[in-house]
Structure formats: C-alpha cells, structure tokens
MARKOL-926374 format. One line per field, with one value per residue (C-alpha): residue number from 1; residue in one letter; x, z, y. Coordinates in nm, 3 decimals, decimal comma, padded with zeros to 5 digits. Each point is the difference from the previous one (the first is absolute). Layout:
<pts>
pos	[NUM:...]
code	[a:...]
u	[X:...]
w	[Z:...]
v	[Y:...]
</pts>
This chain:
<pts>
pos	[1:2:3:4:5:6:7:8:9:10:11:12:13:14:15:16:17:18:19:20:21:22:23:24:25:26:27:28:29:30:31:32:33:34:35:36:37:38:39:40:41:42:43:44:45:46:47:48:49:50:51:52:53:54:55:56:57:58:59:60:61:62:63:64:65:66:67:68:69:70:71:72:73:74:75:76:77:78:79:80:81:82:83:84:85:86:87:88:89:90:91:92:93:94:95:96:97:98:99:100:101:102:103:104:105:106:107:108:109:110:111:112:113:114:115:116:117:118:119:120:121:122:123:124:125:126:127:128:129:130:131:132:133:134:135:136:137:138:139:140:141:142:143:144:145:146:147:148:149:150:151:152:153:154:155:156:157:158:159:160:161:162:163:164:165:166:167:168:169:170:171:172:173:174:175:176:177:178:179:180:181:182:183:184:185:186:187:188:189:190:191:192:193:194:195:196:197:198:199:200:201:202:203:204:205:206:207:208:209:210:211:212:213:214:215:216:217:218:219:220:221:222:223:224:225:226:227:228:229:230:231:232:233:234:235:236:237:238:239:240:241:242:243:244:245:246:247:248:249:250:251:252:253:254:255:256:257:258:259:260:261:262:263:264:265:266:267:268:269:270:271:272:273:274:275:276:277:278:279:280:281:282:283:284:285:286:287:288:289:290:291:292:293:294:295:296:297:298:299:300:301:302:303:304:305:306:307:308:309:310:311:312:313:314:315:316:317:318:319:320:321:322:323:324:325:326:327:328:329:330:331:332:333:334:335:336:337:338:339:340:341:342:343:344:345:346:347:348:349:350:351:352:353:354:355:356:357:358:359:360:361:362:363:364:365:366:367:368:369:370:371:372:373:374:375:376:377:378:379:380:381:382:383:384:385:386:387:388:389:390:391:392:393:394:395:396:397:398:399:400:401:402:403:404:405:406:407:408:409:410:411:412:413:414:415:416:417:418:419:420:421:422:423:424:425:426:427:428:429:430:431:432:433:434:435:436:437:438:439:440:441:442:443:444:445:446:447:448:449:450:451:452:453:454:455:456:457:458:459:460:461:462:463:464:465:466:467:468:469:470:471:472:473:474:475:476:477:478:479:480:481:482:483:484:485]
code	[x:x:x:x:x:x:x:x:x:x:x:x:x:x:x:x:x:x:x:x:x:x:x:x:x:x:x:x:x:x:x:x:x:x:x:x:x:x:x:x:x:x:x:x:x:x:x:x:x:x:x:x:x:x:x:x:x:x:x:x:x:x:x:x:x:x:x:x:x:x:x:x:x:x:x:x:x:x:x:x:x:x:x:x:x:x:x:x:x:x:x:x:x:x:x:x:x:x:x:x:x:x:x:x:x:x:x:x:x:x:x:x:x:x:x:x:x:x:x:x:x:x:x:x:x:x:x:x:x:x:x:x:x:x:x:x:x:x:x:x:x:x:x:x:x:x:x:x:x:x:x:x:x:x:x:x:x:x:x:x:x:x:x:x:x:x:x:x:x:x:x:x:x:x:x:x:x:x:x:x:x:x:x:x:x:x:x:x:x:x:x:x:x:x:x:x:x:x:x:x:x:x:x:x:x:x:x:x:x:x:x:x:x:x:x:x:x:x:x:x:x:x:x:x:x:x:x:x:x:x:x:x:x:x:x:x:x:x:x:x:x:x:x:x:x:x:x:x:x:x:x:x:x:x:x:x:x:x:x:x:x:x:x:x:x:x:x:x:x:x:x:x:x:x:x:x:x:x:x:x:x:x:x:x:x:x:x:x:x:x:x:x:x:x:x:x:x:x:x:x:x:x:x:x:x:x:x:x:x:x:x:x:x:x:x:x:x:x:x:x:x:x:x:x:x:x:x:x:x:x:x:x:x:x:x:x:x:x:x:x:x:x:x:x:x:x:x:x:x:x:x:x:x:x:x:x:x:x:x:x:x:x:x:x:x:x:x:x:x:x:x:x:x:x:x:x:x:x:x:x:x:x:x:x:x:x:x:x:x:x:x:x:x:x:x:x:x:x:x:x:x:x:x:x:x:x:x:x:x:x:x:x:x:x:x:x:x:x:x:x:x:x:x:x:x:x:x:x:x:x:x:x:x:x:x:x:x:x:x:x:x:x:x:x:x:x:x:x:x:x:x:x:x:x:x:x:x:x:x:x:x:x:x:x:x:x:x:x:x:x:x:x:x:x:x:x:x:x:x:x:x:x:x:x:x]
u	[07,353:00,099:-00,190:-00,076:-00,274:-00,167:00,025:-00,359:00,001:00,192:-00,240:-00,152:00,265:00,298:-00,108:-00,060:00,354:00,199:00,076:00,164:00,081:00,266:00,162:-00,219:-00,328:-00,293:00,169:00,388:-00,189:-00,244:00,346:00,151:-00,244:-00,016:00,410:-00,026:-00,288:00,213:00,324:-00,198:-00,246:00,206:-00,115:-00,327:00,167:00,294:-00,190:-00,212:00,319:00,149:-00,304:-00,147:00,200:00,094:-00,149:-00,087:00,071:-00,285:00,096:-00,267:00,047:-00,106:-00,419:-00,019:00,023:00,206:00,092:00,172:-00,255:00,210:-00,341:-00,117:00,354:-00,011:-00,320:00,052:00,323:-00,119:-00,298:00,252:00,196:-00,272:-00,182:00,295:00,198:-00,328:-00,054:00,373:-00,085:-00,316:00,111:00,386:00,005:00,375:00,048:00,118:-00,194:-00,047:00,023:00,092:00,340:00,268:00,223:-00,316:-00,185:00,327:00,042:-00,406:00,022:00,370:00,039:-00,347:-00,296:00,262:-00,068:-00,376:-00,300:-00,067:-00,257:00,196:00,332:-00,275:-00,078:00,366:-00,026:-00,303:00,102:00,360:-00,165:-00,226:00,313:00,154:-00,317:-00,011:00,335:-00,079:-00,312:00,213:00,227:00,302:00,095:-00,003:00,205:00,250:00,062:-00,025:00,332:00,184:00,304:-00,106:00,317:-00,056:-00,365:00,210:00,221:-00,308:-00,159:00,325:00,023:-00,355:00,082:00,273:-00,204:-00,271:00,236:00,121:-00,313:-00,095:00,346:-00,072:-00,356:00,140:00,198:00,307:00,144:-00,062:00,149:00,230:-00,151:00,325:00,036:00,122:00,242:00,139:00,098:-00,233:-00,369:-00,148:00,109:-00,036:-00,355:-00,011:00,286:00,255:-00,155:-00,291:-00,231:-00,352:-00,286:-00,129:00,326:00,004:-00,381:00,202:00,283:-00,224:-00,264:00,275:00,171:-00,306:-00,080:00,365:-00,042:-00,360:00,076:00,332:-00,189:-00,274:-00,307:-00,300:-00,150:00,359:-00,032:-00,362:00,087:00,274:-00,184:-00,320:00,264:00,198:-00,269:-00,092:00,293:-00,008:-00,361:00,164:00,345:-00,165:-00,316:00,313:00,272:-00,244:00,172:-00,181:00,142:00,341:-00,138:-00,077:00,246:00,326:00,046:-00,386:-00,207:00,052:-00,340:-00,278:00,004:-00,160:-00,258:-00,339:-00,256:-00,205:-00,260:-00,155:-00,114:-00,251:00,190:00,050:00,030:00,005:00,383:-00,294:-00,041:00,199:00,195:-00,006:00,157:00,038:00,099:00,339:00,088:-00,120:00,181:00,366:00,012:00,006:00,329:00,006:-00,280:00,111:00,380:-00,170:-00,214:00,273:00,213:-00,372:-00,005:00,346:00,023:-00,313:00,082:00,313:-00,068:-00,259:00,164:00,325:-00,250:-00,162:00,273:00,163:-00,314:-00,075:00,378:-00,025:-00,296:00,159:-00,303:00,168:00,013:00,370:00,012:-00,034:-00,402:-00,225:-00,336:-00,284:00,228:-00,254:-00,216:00,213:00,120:-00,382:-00,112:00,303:-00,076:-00,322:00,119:00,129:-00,256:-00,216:00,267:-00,003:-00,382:-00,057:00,269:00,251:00,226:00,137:-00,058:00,254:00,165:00,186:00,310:-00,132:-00,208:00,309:-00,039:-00,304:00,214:00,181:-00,215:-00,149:-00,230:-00,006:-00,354:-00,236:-00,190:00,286:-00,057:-00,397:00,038:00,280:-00,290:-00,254:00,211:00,094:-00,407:-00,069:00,275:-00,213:-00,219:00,271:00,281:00,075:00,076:00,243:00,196:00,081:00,260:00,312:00,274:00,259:-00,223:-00,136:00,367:00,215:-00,205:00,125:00,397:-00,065:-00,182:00,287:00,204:-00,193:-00,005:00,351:00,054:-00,074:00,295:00,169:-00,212:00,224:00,323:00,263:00,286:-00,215:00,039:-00,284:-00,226:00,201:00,041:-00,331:-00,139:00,240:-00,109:-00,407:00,090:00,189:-00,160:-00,355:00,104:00,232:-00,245:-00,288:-00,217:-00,040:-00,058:00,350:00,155:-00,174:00,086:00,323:00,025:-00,220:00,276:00,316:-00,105:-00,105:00,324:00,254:-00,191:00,109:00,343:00,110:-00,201:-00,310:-00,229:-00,226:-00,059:-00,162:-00,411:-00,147:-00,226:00,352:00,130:-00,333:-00,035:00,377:-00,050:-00,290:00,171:00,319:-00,320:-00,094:00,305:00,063:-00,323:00,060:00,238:-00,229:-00,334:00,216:00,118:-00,337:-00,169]
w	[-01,272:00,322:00,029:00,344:-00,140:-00,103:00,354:00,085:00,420:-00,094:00,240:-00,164:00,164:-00,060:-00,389:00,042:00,149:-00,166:00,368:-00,090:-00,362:00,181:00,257:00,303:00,217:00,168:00,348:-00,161:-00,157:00,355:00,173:-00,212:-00,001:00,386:-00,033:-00,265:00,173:00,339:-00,158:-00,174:00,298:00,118:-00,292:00,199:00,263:-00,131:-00,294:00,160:00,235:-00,304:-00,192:00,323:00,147:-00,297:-00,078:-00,360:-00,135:00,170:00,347:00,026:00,038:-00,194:-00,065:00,040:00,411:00,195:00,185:-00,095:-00,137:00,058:00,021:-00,298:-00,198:00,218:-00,164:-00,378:00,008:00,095:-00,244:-00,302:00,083:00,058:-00,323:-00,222:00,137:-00,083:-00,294:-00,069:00,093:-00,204:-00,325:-00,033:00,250:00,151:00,349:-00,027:00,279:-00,040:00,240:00,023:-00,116:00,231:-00,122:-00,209:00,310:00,166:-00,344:-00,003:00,362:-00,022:-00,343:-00,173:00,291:00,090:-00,355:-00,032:00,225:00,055:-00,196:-00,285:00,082:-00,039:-00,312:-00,149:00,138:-00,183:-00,314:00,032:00,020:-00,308:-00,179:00,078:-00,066:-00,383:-00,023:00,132:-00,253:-00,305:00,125:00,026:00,375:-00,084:-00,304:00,197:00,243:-00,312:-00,072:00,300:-00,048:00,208:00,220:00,087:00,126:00,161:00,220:00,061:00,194:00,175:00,043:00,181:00,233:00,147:00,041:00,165:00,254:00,078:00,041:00,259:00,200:00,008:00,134:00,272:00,114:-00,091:-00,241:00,126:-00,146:00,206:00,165:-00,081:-00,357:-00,125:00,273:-00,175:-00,293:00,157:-00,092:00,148:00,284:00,201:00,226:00,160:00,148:-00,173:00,166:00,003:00,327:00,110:-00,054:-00,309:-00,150:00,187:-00,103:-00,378:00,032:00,170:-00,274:-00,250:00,159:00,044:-00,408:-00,099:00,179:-00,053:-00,389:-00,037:00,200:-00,311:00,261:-00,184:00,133:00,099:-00,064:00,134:00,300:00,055:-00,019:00,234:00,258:00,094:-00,047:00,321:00,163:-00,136:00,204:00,322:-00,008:-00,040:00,287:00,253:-00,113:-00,115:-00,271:-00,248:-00,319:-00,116:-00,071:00,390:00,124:00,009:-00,064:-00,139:-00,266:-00,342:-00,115:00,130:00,419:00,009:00,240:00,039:-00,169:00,276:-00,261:-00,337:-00,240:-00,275:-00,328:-00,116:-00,404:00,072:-00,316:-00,280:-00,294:00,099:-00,301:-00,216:-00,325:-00,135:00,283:00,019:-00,323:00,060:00,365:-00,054:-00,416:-00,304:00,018:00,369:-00,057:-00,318:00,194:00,300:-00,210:-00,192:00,339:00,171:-00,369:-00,051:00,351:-00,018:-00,365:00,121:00,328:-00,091:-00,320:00,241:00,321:-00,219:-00,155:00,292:00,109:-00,308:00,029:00,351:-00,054:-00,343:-00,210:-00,269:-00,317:-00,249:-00,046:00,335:00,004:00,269:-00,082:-00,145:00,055:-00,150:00,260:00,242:-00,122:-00,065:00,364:00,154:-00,254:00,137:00,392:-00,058:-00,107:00,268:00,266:-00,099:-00,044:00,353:00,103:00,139:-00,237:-00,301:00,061:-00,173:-00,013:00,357:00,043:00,268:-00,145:-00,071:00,374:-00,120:-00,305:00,261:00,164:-00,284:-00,198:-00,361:-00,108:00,017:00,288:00,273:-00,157:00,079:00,352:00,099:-00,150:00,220:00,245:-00,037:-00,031:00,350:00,100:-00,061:00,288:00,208:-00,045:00,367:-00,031:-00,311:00,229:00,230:-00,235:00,071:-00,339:00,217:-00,024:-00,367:-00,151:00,039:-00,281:-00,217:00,062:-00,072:-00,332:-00,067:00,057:-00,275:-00,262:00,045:-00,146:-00,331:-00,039:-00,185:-00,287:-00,106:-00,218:00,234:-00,270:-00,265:00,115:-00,221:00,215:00,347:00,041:-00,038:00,217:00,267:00,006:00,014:00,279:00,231:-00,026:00,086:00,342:00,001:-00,098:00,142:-00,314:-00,284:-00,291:00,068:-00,031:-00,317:-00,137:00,063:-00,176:-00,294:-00,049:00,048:-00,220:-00,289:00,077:-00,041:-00,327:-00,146:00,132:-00,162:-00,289:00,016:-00,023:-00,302:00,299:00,231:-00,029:-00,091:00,277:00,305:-00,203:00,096:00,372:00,043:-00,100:00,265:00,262:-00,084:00,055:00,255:00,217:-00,076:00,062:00,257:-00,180:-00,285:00,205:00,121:-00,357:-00,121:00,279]
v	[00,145:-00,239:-00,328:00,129:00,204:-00,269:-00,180:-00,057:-00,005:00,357:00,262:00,328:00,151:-00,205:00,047:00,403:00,076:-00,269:-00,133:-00,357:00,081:00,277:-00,321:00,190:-00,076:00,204:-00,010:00,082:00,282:00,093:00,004:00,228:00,258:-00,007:00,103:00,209:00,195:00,005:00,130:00,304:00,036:00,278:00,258:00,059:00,100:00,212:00,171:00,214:00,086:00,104:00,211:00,074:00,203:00,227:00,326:00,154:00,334:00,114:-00,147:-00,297:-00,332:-00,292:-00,018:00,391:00,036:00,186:-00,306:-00,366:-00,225:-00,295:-00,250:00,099:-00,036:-00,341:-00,106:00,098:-00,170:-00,329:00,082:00,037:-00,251:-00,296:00,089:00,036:-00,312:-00,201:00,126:-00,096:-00,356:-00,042:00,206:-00,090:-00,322:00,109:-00,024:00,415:00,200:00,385:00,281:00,375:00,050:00,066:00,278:00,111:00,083:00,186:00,243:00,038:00,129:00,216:00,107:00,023:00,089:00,305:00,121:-00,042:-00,118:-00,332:-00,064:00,093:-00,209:-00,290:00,136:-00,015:-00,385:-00,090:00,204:-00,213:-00,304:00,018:00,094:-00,298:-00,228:00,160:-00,074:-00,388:00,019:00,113:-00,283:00,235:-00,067:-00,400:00,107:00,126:-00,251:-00,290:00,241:-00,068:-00,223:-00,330:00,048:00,309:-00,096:-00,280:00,330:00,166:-00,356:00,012:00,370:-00,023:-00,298:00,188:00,293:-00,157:-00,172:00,341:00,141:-00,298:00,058:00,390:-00,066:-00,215:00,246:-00,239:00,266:00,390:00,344:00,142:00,312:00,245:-00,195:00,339:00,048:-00,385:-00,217:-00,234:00,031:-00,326:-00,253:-00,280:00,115:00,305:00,037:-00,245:-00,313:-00,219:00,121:00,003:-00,308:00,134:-00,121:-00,316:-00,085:00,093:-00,217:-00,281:-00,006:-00,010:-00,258:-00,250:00,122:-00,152:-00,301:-00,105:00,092:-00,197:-00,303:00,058:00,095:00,071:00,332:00,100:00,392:-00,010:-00,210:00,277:00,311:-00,165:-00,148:00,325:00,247:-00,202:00,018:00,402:00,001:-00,142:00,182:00,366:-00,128:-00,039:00,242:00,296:00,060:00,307:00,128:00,041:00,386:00,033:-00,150:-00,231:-00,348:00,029:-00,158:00,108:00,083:-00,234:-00,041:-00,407:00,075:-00,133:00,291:00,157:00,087:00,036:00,250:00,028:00,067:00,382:00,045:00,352:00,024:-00,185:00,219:00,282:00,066:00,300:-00,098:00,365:00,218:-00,029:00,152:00,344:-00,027:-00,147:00,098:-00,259:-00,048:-00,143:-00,176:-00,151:-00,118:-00,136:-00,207:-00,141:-00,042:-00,197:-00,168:-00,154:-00,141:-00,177:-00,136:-00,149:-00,108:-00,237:-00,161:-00,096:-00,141:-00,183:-00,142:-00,065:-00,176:-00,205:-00,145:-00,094:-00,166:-00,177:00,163:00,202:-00,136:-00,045:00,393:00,097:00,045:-00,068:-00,198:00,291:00,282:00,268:-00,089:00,110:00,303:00,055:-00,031:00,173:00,279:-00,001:-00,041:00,387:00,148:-00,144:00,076:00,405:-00,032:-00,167:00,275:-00,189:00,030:-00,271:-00,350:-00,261:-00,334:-00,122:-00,170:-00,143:-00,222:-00,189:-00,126:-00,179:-00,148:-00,105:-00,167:-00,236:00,289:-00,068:00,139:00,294:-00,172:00,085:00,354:-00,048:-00,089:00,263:00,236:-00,128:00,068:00,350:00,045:-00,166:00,244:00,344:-00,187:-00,171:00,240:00,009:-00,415:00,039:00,267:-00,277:-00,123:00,199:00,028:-00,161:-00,331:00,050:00,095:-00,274:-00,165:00,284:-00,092:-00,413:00,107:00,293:-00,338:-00,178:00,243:00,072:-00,366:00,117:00,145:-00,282:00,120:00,294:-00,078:00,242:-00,066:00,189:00,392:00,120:-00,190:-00,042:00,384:00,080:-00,300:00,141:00,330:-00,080:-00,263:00,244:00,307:-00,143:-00,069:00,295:00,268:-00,170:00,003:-00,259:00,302:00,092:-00,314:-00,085:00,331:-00,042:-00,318:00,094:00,328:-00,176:-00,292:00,247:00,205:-00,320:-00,109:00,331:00,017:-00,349:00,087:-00,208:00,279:-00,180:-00,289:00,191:00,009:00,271:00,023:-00,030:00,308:00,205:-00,155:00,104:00,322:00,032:-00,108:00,221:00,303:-00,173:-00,010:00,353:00,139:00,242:00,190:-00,032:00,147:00,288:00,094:00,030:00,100]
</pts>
C-alpha cells in the first residue's frame, strides 16, 4: 500500500479515487473529463440520426411512431451514457466513459430492426449483454484477456491509436471516400475533391495546429484550451459565411453547425423500456436470432478488452502482465452499460476510445469518468449547447492522442515473426476495416495459426485456441447464416 494513503491533509476525495497515489490532481482529472466529454459529445447528436431514421419489419420507426423520434433517441442516449460513465468512475475508478456503440448502433438499425420490431432488436441487446456479464461473473471474459500475449495487447494499443487518428481526419473532412470509389483503385483521398477546401477544414487544421504547439510547449489544459478556442472561431466563421451541413450542402459542417441554440426543450424518454426480450425468435427463427447474438456478443467482448487496454497503457496503469487496475470491475459495468443501452432502447452502450483524449489530457482516475458523466446528464437538458461544438474542433484531440499511443510501439519485438506478424495484422486492419473486433481477430487467428505451423501448438492457451476459433465464425458469418438459414 503507498505511504500516500496514509497522508493525513489527503481530501475524502483524493483518498476515494486514488488521485495523488496515481501522479494526478482534482483539476488534471476535471480537465480531462471536460475533453473526454467533448470528443464523445457527438453520439447525442449522431445516434438518433442513425436509429432514427430506420424503419423495422413492420415499417415504424424507433419508440413505435410512424415518424423519427430523434428527441427521444437524443435523450436516452445522454441518459445511458451519464449514468453508466459515473457508475464507471465510482465502481472501477478508470477514467473510461461509456456510450452507445458505434458500429453496434449501425448493425441494430440495418441488419437486425429489418428482421424484427424494435422492441425486439432491444431485446437481443439486453439478452447479449447479460450474456456477457455471466461470462464477466464466472470470470471467463477476464480469463481470456489474462491469456493474451502482453505484446499483442501492446499491437492492439497501437492498432487503436491509429484508428482513432483516422477516425478524427475522416470527421474533419481531411480524409473523404471518393464518390465513384468503384469506378477506382482509390477508395479514400485527400478532402473532397483531392485537396484541402472549405473552413470546416481550416477550423480542423487550425485547432490541430494550436493542439501541437501548446502540447510540445507543455501547456496545461492544451486539448481543452483547443477544443474551447476554435469552437469559437467555428461560432464566428459559420455566423458570417452561413455555412450548414456538409449533407446540405458544399464546403459544410460535418455534423454539428456551431450556432447559438434558438431554444430549448423539455427532455422526451419516449425509447425507455421498450424492449421485448422474446419476440424476435418467433419472427426472424432461432437460428438468426442465435447468429446475431453471437455477431452483437463478440464485438462487444472484444472491443472493450482492447479500449481499455489501450487506455490503461496510455495512462501507465496496467500492471507487469498487461492488466489494468480492478479489471472485473470494468468488464462488470460495461457488461452492464449493454444491457441498459438495449433496455433504454438505444441500443448497446460500451467502452470509448475517446476517453483516451481525457488520458491525454492528465486523467488518471474514475473521477474524470464522474464529471464527463455529469456532463452527458446536463446534456439531456442542454443538448442544444453541446451541439455547438462542431467535430472539426473536438477531433484534432483524437490525432495528438492517436500520436501518443502510437509510441508504444517500441514494445513489440519485430525480429520475432510469431509475435511481429500478428501485431502487424491487428495494427493495420483496425484502421483499415474501421473496427477494432476485426483487428483483434485477426491477430488472435494468425498468432494461433503460426504457433501451429512451427510446431508450438502445446504453447498456445487453451482459452486463444477457443477465441480463434470464434473469430474464424465470426469473420465468416455471412456465409455461415445463409447455409443454415
């Protein structure tokens, strides 16, 4: 036990969250769950534009209507995500804040709500996520990751800063598709048209700019002094230029317009409680059911072990094998975060990368987690003032933290293939494919597959020979569904 625990000027709080014992202090920890807040800020608004506008099998729309119900999706998600990420704080005291899945939310909406009604895609989420807290409870899912070769947790850190830095240059409209991408080897470029146009950008490229240099010159508050300073100069630029959406028109913001709010709403919870958890196996048959389960289940599970590894070793908290401080805990909540995302009907809640923004930033303990929940709670009320933030401002702290992690790269041994290989592949198809499962999976397969090959098969835990034959289902699911379906 640290001598700092028996510091007697040590605060209540200091002592609850471990605030000095971890190197950190209340205002390191205040800042970093104001970042961490405004780099994830974004899922109340682009949620509900992605479960709001879908239909179910029987043509209505999220909550039951015949219309979008994007206030009420608004709401819940700022519900889920306030209580969860405080409960994060408080119960596993790691600055990792919670909030519906991205990805999740896009194959709730396109691939499960066209099979079933809505209240029963909920349903599958809720079921999924109990699944995964038994398998927390029996200890299994901590098992698994105790399993992990250290290195290879080491890849998927890296793997995750470079796929957060991507995501941050594809919100700023720095990297775009290319419209006729099939038409083209090509299938992303330079802006929208091969060059670096519009303010948006600029307001990117500026905020990144000031970032770098107030971080290099060691500003305290640099990532936070960022985001507040050019979602200013966002406010001004779009009150004289007129600006609008990217969606609406050219040269536009991305997804937030930074506008003054013209008015406020009392919060709709209208998506609370509608969940049927036994509906959608008389509609879409067992066998659907059971696959899209395991597809919801598998992501989840793996999603969360590598963010918060990734977080843990940014923030120097995991331990000689890899482990971050009262890892069960964490699993425990996130488990929980699901089934209150499918319950509250908007879909599974987990772990965010983006929290490593607030790692950035100084966070160490579960209090950054506390405020960046208060936050998201204040936002069911205020939602209008959170949409003032535009990406382009938020997202530069996502490419100076992709910077950070990448750093952790020295950590792999590239002149031993077993590991190298393996490391390669789960670093460069996170960013490629766009989802963390995929890289892991990869990794987890390939490092199973070259144990066998130069004949180190009795090596290998037990547990990485199950996972790899998951993901190997996994990844060849569709053909799988369409065999037995």
């Amino acid at each position: 036990m640290s001598t700092a625990e028996f510091t007697p000027h040590r605060s209540p709080l200091d002592r609850y969250f471990r605030i000095s014992e971890r190197g950190s202090t209340v205002g390191r920890e205040l800042r970093g769950g104001l970042v961490t807040f405004f780099t994830m800020a974004y899922i109340v608004v682009l949620n509900p534009l992605i479960l709001g506008y879908a239909v179910d099998v029987d043509g209505k729309f999220l909550g039951g209507g015949d219309q979008p119900n994007l206030a009420a999706i608004a709401a819940g998600t700022a519900l889920v995500a306030g209580v969860l990420t405080i409960l994060m704080g408080v119960v596993a005291n790691y600055p990792l804040a919670l909030a519906t899945g991205l990805g999740l939310n896009a194959f709730v909406a396109f691939s499960v709500a066209s099979q079933m009604t809505w209240a029963d895609a909920m349903g599958l989420i809720v079921i999924e996520g109990i699944v995964i807290l038994v398998l927390v409870l029996t200890g299994f899912r901590t098992a698994v990751f105790r399993a992990v070769p250290a290195q290879l947790k080491v890849a998927i850190s890296v793997g995750i800063g470079l796929f957060i830095a991507l995501i941050g240059f594809v919100d700023a409209g720095v990297v775009k598709r290319i419209p006729d991408a099939a038409q083209t080897t090509v299938p992303v470029q330079l802006g929208a048209d091969g060059n670096l146009n519009g303010w948006p950008v600029l307001v990117f490229v500026g905020g990144l700019l000031l970032m770098l240099a107030l971080w290099v010159r060691q500003v305290r508050g640099a990532i936070l002094i960022s985001i507040v300073t050019m979602t200013v100069v966002a406010v001004v630029v779009e009150a004289i230029g007129d600006l609008g959406r990217a969606a609406e028109r050219s040269g536009g913001w991305a997804l937030t317009v930074p506008s003054w709010p013209k008015d406020f709403h009392a919060p709709d919870f209208g998506t609370l409680g509608e969940f049927n958890l036994l509906g959608s196996w008389d509609k879409a048959g067992v066998v659907t059911v059971l696959l899209l389960i395991f597809s919801l289940l598998l992501a989840d599970f793996f999603d969360t072990m590598g963010t918060m590894t990734a977080i843990g070793a940014e923030a120097d908290l995991l331990d000689e094998e890899g482990m971050p401080p009262n890892a069960e805990r964490i699993l425990v909540v996130d488990s929980i975060a699901a089934v209150a995302g499918g319950a509250a009907g908007v879909s599974s809640n987990t772990s965010y990368i983006e929290s490593a923004s607030g790692v950035g930033e100084g966070a160490r303990t579960g209090l950054a987690s506390v405020v960046t929940g208060l936050l998201f709670l204040v936002t069911i009320f205020l939602a209008p003032l959170v949409a003032m933030i535009p990406s382009e401002a938020a997202v530069p702290a996502l490419v100076l933290v992709g910077f950070l992690m990448m750093q952790q790269i020295t950590g792999i041994d590239w002149t031993d293939l077993e590991i190298a290989i393996p490391a390669f592949l789960t670093i460069v198809l996170m960013p490629f494919t766009y989802s963390i499962s995929v890289g892991i999976g990869a990794g987890f397969v390939a490092y199973v597959f070259l144990k066998v090959v130069r004949g180190k098969a009795r090596e290998l835990h037990p547990l990485l020979w199950g996972v790899a034959a998951l993901f190997v289902i996994y990844f060849a699911i569709d053909p799988i569904t369409r065999w037995l379906t």
